[in-house]
C-alpha positions, -999 to +999 in steps of 0.1 A: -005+023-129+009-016-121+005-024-081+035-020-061+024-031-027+022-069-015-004-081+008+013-077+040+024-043+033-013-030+023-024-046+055-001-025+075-012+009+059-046-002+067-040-010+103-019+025+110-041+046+084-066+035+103-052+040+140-036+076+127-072+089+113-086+082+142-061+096+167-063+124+144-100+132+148-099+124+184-067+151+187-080+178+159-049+171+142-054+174+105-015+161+099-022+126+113-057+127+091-039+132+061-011+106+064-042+085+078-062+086+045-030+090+024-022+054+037-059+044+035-059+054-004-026+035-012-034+007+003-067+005-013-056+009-047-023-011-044+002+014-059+021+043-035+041+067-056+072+067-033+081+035-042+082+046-079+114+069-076+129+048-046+127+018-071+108-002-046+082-035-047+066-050-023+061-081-039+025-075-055+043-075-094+067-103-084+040-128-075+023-119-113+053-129-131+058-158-115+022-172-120+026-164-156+061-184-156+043-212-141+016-215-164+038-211-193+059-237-184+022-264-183 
């Protein structure tokens, strides 16, 4: 499992995975707790399985390859 998700984009699903599981408790709504930790558990881990089919990359992979180009090229 190679990380899909950039910095800025984990940040996000914190904030709203955050905000959604705790509107969710508040409201007894077991949907927004679910996206809520959904978003929590990507973002922790780096990697959301959507972006897999969709072809998608937040930039976490990109910024990899191009610390090994740099140090291959010292």
């Amino acid at each position: 499992m190679k990380c899909n998700m950039g910095k800025i984009d984990r940040a996000i699903r914190i904030v709203l995975g955050i905000v959604l599981l705790g509107w969710g408790l508040m409201n007894s709504c077991i949907i927004a707790d679910i996206v809520g930790v959904i978003l929590l558990f990507t973002a922790a881990i780096g990697w959301c399985p959507l972006y897999v089919p969709l072809g998608l990359n937040s930039g976490c992979e990109t910024k990899k390859e191009e610390d090994k180009k740099a140090s291959e090229e010292q």
